[in-house]
TORDREN-799137 format. One record per residue (C-alpha): residue in three letters; x, y, z. Coordinates in steps of 0.05 Angstrom, whole numbers, plus 5000, padded with zeros to 4 digits. Example, Ala and Ser with C-alpha at 12.3 -4.5 7.8 and 13.67 -1.06 7.14 Angstrom:
ALA524649105156/SER527349795143/
***
This chain:
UNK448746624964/UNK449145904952/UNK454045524914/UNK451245644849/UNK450546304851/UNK457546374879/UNK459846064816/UNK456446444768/UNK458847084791/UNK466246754793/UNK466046604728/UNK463347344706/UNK468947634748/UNK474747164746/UNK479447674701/UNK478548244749/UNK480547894806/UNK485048274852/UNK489247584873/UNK488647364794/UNK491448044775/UNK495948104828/UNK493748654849/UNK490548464919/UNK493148914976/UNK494348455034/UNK496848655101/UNK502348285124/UNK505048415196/UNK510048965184/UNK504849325142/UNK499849215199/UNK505449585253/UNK505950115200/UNK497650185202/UNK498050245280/UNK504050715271/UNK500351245219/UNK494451185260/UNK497251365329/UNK499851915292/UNK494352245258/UNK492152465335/UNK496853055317/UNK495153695286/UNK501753585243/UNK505853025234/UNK510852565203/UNK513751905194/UNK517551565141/UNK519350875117/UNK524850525076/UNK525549785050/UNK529449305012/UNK527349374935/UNK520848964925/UNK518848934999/UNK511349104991/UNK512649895009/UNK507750044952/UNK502749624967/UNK503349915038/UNK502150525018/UNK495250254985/UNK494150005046/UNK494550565078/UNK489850915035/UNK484550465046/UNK485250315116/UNK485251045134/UNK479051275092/UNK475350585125/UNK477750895193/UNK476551625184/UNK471751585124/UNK471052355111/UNK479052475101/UNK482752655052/UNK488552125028/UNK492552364969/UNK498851784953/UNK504052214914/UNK509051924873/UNK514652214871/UNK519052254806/UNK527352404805/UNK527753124784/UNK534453434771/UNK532854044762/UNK527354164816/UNK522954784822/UNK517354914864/UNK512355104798/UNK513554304777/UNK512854084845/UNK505654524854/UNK503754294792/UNK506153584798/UNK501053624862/UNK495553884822/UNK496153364767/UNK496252794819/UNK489353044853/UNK486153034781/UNK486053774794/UNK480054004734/UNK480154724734/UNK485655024690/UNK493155064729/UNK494455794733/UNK502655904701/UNK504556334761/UNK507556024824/UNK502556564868/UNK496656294832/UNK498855584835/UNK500455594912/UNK493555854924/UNK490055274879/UNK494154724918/UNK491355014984/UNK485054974959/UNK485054364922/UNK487653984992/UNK483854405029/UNK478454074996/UNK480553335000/UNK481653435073/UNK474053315068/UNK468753325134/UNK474553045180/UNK479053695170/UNK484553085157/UNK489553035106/UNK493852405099/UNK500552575046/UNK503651925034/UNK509052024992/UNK512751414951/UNK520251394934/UNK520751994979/UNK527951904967/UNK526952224903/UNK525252904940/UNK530453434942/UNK531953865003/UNK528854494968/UNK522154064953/UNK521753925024/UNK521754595035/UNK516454714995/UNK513254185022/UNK513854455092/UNK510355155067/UNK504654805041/UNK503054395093/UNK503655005148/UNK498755345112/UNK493954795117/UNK495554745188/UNK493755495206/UNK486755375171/UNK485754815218/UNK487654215179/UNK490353625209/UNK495653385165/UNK499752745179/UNK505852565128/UNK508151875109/UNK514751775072/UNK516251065037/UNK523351034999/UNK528750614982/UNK534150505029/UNK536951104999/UNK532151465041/UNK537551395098/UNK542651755063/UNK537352225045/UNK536352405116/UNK543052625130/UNK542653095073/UNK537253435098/UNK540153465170/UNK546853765139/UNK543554255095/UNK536854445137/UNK535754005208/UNK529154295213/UNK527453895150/UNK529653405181/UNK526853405252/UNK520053625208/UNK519752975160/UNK524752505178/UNK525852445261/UNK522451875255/UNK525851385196/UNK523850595205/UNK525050045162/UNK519049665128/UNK521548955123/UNK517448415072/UNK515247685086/UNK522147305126/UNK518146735152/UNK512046315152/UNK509046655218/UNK508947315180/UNK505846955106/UNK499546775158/UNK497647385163/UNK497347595095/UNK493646715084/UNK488046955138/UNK487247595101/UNK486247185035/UNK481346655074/UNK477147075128/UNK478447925121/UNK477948085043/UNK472148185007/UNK470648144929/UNK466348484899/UNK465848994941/UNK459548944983/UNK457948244965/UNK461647965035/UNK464647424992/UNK472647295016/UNK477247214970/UNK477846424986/UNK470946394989/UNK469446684917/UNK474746314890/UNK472945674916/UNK466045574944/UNK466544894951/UNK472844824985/UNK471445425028/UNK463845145052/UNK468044455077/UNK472345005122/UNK478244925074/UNK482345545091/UNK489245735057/UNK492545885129/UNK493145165143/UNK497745105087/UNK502445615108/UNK508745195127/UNK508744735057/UNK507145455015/UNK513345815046/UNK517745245038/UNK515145334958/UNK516246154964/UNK523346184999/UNK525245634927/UNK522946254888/UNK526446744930/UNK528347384876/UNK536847504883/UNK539447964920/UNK533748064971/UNK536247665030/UNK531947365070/UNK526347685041/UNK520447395000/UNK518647864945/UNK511448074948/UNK510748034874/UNK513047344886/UNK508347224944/UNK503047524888/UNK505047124825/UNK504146444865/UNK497246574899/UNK495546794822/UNK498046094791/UNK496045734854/UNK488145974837/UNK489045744770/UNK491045214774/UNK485644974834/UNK480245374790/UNK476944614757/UNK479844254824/UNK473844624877/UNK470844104914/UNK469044014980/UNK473243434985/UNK479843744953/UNK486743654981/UNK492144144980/UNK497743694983/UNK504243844983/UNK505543644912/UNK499744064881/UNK504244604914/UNK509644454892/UNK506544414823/UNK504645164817/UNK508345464760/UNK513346064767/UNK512046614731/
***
């Protein structure tokens, strides 16, 4: 495409742009490590990891991640991201149906529990697609009681004796830790089942770990889809074509993220920072695309916060 034609479509797509809605799924490192993790362990017939960060550490936007990465990787599986809501008084009908609802389940949901286990085998059954591979990732899996694990553990051993890989992925809060030890005290093989394997997703802490998610912005994202255009590149032709790339910013644009650092998360960068900043940074470089444009360290510092 040349330059103009780059343009044009820029300007016809600008207000659905995943970086301009912040709503780009990026992969920083510890999302990458979690990617190699899932991945190892979908060579399993049955299997399970889990997850839990800091509020606002990107574990939702992992779990996207996820759920593209593993349908690009093993396009004919099945990848159902369940979101789990608190439920104090939990009972296995909810949960069934809860699972139904999530699938966009058409057919009507039968009232008894019989009738609804057999239509959540056969609704993942079917999402399992070609592959015979179902990938349950499941966020604020602290939310889950000890008697929806349970459940949790029937449906997916059924699955498994008709031949179904199935591979679990748990993202919580921290309270996911505490959540463990419930589960060990009240039923360890819930535990050793979903939980034997508890790591903690950390967010951005330093510029080294923002490049990744700066190359993914300049050289591996695409938008649209199928037109090969990278973010950077639709964005700003111009700038892109003279090899401008965002990476080689990365030192002066986490000196301007760790100012905007949200309280009480440490050491951490928000994501939804990281997200509102490449949005207003876009902006405000939207009239600026040359191929002779500077990034300096004042049009950085310039961006405005959200």
């Amino acid at each position: 495409m040349t330059i103009e034609e780059i343009l044009r479509l820029r300007d016809q797509v600008w207000d659905e742009h995943p970086l301009i809605m912040e709503r780009a799924v990026l992969p920083t490192l510890a999302a990458k490590d979690v990617l190699g993790r899932v991945w190892a362990l979908g060579r399993k017939g049955r299997g399970s990891i889990a997850f839990f960060a800091q509020p606002l550490s990107g574990k939702s936007s992992c779990a996207e991640l996820l759920l593209v990465e593993m349908k690009r990787k093993k396009p004919d599986c099945g990848v159902l991201i369940f979101e789990v809501v608190e439920d104090t008084n939990p009972a296995e009908g909810r949960l069934l149906s809860e699972i139904l609802n999530q699938i966009d389940y058409a057919p009507k949901i039968l009232r008894d529990l019989a009738g609804k286990r057999t239509q959540v085998h056969r609704a993942l059954l079917a999402l399992s697609g070609e592959a015979r591979h179902l990938f349950l990732i499941f966020d604020e899996a602290q939310e889950l009681s000890c008697d929806e694990f349970a459940w949790l553990k029937s449906v997916i051993n059924r699955l498994v004796r008709d031949r179904v890989k199935v591979t679990v992925v748990l993202f919580g809060q921290v309270e996911l830790k505490e959540k463990r030890q419930q589960l060990k005290a009240a039923r360890s093989d819930l535990e050793k089942r979903f939980m034997s394997t508890l790591n903690e997703l950390k967010g951005i802490q330093n510029a080294g770990e923002l490049k990744a998610v700066l190359a993914a912005v300049d050289d591996s994202s695409e938008f649209p889809a199928g037109s090969g255009l990278t973010y950077m590149q639709l964005l700003m032709p111009r700038f892109y074509e003279s090899g401008g790339r965002l990476q080689a910013h990365c030192d002066p644009i986490w000196q301007q993220l760790k100012k905007r650092r949200l309280p009480g998360v440490g050491t951490v960068v928000a994501m939804s920072t990281v997200a509102g900043y490449l949005a207003n940074l876009f902006i405000l470089l939207r009239k600026l695309d040359s191929d002779e444009l500077k990034i300096t360290a004042e049009v950085l510092q310039s961006v405005p916060s959200e």
